[in-house]
N, C-alpha and C positions, 0 to 999 in steps of 0.2 A: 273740415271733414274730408274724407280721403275720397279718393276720385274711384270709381271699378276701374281704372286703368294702372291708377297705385295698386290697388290691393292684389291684382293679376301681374302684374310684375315681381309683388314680392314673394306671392305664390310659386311663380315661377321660381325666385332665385330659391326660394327655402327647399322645393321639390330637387333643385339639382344638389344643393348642399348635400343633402338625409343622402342622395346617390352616393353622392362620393364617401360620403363616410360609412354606408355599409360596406360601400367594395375594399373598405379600406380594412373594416371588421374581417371580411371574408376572406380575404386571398392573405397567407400569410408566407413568406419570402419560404423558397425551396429549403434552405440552409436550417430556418429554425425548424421546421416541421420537423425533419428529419432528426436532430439534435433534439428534439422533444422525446422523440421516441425510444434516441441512444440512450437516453438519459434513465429508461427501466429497464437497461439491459443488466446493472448489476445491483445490487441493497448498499453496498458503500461502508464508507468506515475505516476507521483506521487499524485497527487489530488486526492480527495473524494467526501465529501458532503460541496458544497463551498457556503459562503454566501456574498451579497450584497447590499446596499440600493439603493433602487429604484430610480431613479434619483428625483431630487425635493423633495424627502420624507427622512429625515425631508427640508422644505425650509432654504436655506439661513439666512430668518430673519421671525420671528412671531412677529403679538402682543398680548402683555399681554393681557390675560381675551378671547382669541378664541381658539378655536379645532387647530388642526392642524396633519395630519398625518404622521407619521414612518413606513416604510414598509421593510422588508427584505427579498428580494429574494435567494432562497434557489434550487441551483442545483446539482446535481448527477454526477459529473463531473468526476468520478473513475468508476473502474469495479466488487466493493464492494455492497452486500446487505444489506443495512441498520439491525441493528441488536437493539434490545430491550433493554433500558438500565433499565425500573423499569416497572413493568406491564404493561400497552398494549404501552405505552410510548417512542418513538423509539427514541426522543434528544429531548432540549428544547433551545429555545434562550434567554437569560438574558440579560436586560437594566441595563446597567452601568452607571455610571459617573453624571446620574440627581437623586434628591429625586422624587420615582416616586408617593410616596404621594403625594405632595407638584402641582405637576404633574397632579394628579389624573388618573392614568393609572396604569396597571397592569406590575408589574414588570418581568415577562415571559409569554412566548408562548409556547406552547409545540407542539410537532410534533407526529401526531397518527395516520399519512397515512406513508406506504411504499413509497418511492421514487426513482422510479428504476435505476438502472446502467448504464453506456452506454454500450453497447458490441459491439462487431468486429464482422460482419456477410460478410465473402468473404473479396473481399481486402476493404469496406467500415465499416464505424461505424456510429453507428445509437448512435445520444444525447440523453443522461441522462435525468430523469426527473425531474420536476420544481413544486416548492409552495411557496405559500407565506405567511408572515405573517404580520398584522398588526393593528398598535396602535392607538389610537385617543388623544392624550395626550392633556389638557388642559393647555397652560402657564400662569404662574402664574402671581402676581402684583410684580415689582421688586422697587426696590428704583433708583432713578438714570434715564437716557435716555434710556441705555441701558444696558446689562447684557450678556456676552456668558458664554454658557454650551458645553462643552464636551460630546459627546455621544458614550457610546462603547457598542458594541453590540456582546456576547460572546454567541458562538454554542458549546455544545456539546452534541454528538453522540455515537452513537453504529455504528461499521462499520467491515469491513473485508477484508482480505486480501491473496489471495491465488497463490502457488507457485508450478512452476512443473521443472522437468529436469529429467535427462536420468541416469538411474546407472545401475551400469557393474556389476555382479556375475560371478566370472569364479570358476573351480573346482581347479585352483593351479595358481602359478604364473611363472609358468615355461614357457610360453609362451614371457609371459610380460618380464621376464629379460632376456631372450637368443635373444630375440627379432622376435620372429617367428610368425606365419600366430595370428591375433586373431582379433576379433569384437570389444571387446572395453577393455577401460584401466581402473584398481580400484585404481590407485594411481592417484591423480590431480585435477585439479578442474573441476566442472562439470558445462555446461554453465547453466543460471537461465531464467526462463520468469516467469515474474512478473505479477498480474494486476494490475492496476492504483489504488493507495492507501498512504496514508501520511506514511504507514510503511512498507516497502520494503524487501522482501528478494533479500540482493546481492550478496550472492556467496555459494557456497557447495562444500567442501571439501572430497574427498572422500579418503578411506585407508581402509586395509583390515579389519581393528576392525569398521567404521562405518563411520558415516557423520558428520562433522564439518560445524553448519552453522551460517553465519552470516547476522544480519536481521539492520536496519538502518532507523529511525524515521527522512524521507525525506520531511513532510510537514512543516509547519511553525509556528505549535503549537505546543500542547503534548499531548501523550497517556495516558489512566489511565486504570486499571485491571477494568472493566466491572462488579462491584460487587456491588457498590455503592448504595445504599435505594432511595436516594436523596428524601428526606421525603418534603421538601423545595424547591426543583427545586433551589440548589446555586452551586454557581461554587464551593465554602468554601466548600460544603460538600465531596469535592475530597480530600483528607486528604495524609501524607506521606508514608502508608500503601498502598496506589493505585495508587497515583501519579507518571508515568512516567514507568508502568508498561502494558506489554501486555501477554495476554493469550495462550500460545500453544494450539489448539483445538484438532488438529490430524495431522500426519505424517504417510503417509501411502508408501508402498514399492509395486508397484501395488497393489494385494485386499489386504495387509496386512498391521494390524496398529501395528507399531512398536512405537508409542507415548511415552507406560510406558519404554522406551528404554533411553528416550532422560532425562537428566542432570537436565531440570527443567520442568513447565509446566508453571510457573507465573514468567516472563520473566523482570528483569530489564535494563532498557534502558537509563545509565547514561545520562544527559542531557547534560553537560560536553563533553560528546565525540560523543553522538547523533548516537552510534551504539554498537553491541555488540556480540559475539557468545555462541553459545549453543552446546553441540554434544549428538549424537544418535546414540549408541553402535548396530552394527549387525558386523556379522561375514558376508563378502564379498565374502571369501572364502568356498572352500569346497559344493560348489554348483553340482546337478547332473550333468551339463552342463553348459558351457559358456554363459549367455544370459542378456539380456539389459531389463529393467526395467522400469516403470515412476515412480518420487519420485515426492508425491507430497505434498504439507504441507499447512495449514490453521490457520492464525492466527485470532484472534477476537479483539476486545480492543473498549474502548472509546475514543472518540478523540476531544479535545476541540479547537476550532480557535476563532477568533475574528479579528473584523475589528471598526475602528472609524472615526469619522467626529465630526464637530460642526457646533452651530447653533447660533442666536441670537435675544435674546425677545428683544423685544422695546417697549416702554412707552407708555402710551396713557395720556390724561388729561381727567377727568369728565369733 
């Protein structure tokens, strides 16, 4: 039978156990609290500026020698601000797949209104905004009953993509490896919030010489470097020098831009592997005091999508 000196002893040890493990519930490291919070600053996702054809537009079947219209509805479906890709010129859409001579319509549309984001306001999100564009194509005289054409309809944009998360500066690591009281950790990964964009940052590596990040081309088309003339409005004039390339704009360490830090600023993004990393030299250490950070980072790029359908002219007799 236990002695009342057993049973108060274990009492004892059980009463400090319950201690430590509520303070252990309670107090939760500076870095993640904070990183909890980043984490609703945007809805997320990978879309951007999405496109569609209007239902019926183009129809089913035309005939030869009438109008008939193509329409492409155009949504903001990401948390990106449309970005400029050739003077006041924000993206254009290009008709593929018919001679649009032959046609007698104009072979692009180009887009010269902003079209705004959707954003997160509370726990709700308010939709992106909408435009549209459209053709009046004349079909032509065919040989035969009938005749299908293929129609592809290729977008491309200026768009952007921005990324935040929490970093640790401590004055030593003495804390970190004896494993005693500390705010947050500079060895690890750091969690990411994204906004809704075809190119994604997913993860940040952090270590006492700087930031390893890696970024991953999650929509369904490709990036190009945002430099382009496009003197033509063609998708051809995206060339191997831009193609599948995006822009670092800024990295900044709260008010501080550590960009000219980071490895590159004109970012290639194998297509092949559909992601890639880059890092950003800071010294982590040696800080006056321990304290937690927002890193946050800005990409820009062009971004080209596309979507198709067909159609069918039919004959008519004089």
């Amino acid at each position: 039978m236990a002695t009342k000196e057993t049973i108060l002893k274990l009492s004892i040890v059980l009463f400090f156990g319950l201690v430590v493990a509520m303070s252990g519930c309670v107090s939760q490291p500076k870095q993640q609290q904070q990183q909890q919070q980043l984490s609703k600053t945007f809805v997320g996702g990978t879309k951007g500026l999405e496109l569609s054809f209007l239902e019926g537009q183009p129809p089913a079947q035309v005939i030869a020698g009438t109008e008939f219209p193509i329409t492409i509805r155009l949504v903001n479906d990401g948390e990106g601000a449309l970005q400029k890709i050739t003077g006041d010129v924000y993206g254009f859409v290009e008709i593929q797949g018919i001679d649009t001579q032959s046609f007698q319509t104009d072979r692009y549309k180009t887009i010269t209104e902003d079209i705004t984001p959707k954003k997160k306001v509370g726990n709700s999100t308010v939709p992106g905004g909408m435009a549209e564009l459209t053709w009046t194509p004349t079909a032509p005289k065919i040989t035969g009953a009938s005749q299908d054409y293929p129609l592809l309809a290729k977008l491309i944009y200026g768009y952007k993509t921005t990324a935040v998360g929490v970093a640790c500066l401590k004055q030593n690591l003495i804390a970190q490896a004896t494993g005693g009281k500390e705010l947050c950790k500079i060895s690890g990964t750091i969690q990411v919030a994204s906004s809704s964009g075809p190119i994604q940052v997913t993860s940040i590596e952090e270590s006492p010489s700087g930031f390893q990040i890696k970024i991953k081309n999650s929509g369904t088309g490709y990036p190009f470097y945002n430099s382009v003339e496009f003197k033509d409005y063609k998708e051809s004039e995206i060339n191997t020098t831009t193609k599948n390339y995006v822009y670092l704009s800024s990295v900044k360490l709260g008010d501080e831009d550590i960009t000219n830090n980071c490895t590159s600023r004109k970012i290639y993004i194998p297509p092949s592997a559909g992601e890639t990393t880059f890092f950003c030299s800071y010294k982590t250490t040696g800080a006056a005091a321990e304290v937690v950070k927002q890193l946050t980072i800005e990409l820009t790029y062009g971004y080209v999508n596309s979507i198709q359908t067909k159609f069918t002219v039919l004959s008519y007799e004089e």
